[in-house]
Phi, psi and omega in degrees: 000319177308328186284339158262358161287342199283281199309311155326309166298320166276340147276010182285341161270012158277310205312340166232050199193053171307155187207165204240037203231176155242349172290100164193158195296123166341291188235090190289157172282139193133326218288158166183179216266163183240196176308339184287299179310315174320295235264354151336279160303290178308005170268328184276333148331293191308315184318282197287008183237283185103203215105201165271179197264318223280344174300300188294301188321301172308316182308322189272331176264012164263321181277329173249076202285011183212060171264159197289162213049350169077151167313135200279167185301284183323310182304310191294309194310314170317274234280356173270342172267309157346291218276338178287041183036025194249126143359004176021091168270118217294174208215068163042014195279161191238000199273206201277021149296343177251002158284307179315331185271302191335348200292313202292345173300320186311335215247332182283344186224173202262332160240183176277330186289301174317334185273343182304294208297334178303314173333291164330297175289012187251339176281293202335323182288356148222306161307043181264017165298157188302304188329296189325312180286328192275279195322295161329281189317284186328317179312291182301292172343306181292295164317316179290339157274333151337280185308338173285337175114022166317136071050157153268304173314290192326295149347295165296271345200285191302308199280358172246352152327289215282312253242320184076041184271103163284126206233025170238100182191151220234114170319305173293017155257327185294296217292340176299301174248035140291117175209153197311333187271339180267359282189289214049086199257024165274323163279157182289351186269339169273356180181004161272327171299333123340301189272354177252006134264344138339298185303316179304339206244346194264175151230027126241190169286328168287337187300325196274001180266341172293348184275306198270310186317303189304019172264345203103197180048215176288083181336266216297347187293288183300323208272344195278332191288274201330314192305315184300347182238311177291329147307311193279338160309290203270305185106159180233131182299130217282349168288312190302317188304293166334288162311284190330314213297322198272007162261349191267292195311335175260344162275295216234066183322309193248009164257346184293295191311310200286340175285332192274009185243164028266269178333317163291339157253018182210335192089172184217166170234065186266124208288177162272000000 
């Protein structure tokens, strides 16, 4: 699960600031995890409490209500109906919020079928256009096989099978003009394939975050989805574990405690 706060966090000061490099300092100044963490962690909540997925969604963006980069419109308008006492019904979106949160699924369960169908139920409660529902799955899908011991070809292989996702394409052909608008890089159809090829492309885990921050769009968005499939391939390098760990513990106390009570029962892929 850390590699995707990891990635997130070092995009978050690009998401409006885009940049076309892989040069650029790691852990930038500015930087802290943005609502893609928020709602990451309430998934790995929903895992470890169980319940419905979309209460803890609320639950978490009512305590944490102002994170940098902000809630997306559709969401907020949701979680404002949560506080009118009203049911939230979810509201057919395909974008890439529900790929972003998903990385603790990956991680939680013993098959490919459990991750799919968690996957699913982790979208459906807001994200429920198929894209939507299709992004979370490929996400969760890569990681659990990563961590199970896939292959890249496999990987690619299986997300472009099931998923129909075309994954023959070069970062360095994608980035001059990927940006949020030719793209639609707000959606999952816009960047869990982007971000699963960053993972294809890279050979560690910074390379693949470097990949995704050098693209554009949506930064912190693309890098958390890229981190979350690049922990369980590669493993993250235990100074990167470290910084994140002592910046969530000095911010985020009780996001500190809930990645290490997550982690201590699902694992982690932390290099030595």
């Amino acid at each position: 699960m850390i590699g995707a706060i990891i990635g997130d966090t070092v995009g978050s000061i690009y998401e409006f600031n885009n940049i076309k490099t892989k040069d650029f300092e790691f852990w930038g100044n500015g930087i802290e995890p943005t609502d893609d963490s928020m709602l990451a962690f309430a998934t790995a909540n929903w895992i470890l409490r169980g319940g419905e997925a979309w209460k803890h969604y609320c639950d978490f963006a009512t305590e944490y209500d102002d994170p940098m980069g902000g809630y997306g419109a559709s969401f907020t308008r949701y979680i404002e109906r949560v506080r009118e006492g009203i049911r939230p019904e979810p509201y057919n979106s395909c974008g890439n919020g529900s790929a972003m949160r998903v990385g603790p699924v990956g991680w939680a369960f013993d098959t490919l079928e459990q991750t799919l169908e968690a996957a699913k139920k982790s979208a459906e409660c807001t994200h429920n256009h198929p894209e939507g529902i299709k992004g979370a799955q490929a996400t969760a899908a890569a990681i659990f096989m990563a961590r199970k011991g896939a292959s890249k070809d496999e990987i690619k292989h299986y997300i472009e099978t099931t998923f129909g996702y075309n994954l023959d394409f070069t970062l360095d052909e994608l980035r001059p003009e990927y940006s949020w608008f030719y793209y639609g890089a707000e959606l999952c159809q816009g960047t869990v394939p982007q971000a699963i090829r960053c993972v294809l492309e890279a050979t560690d885990f910074e390379d693949a975050i470097r990949n995704a921050v050098s693209l554009g769009g949506d930064s912190d968005t693309l890098a958390c989805i890229t981190g979350s499939i690049a922990e369980a391939l590669f493993g993250v390098p235990q100074r990167f574990y470290k910084y994140e760990l002592n910046l969530l513990k000095a911010e985020y106390p009780k996001l500190h405690k809930l990645l290490l009570e997550f982690e201590g029962k699902f694992g982690n892929k932390i290099l030595a």
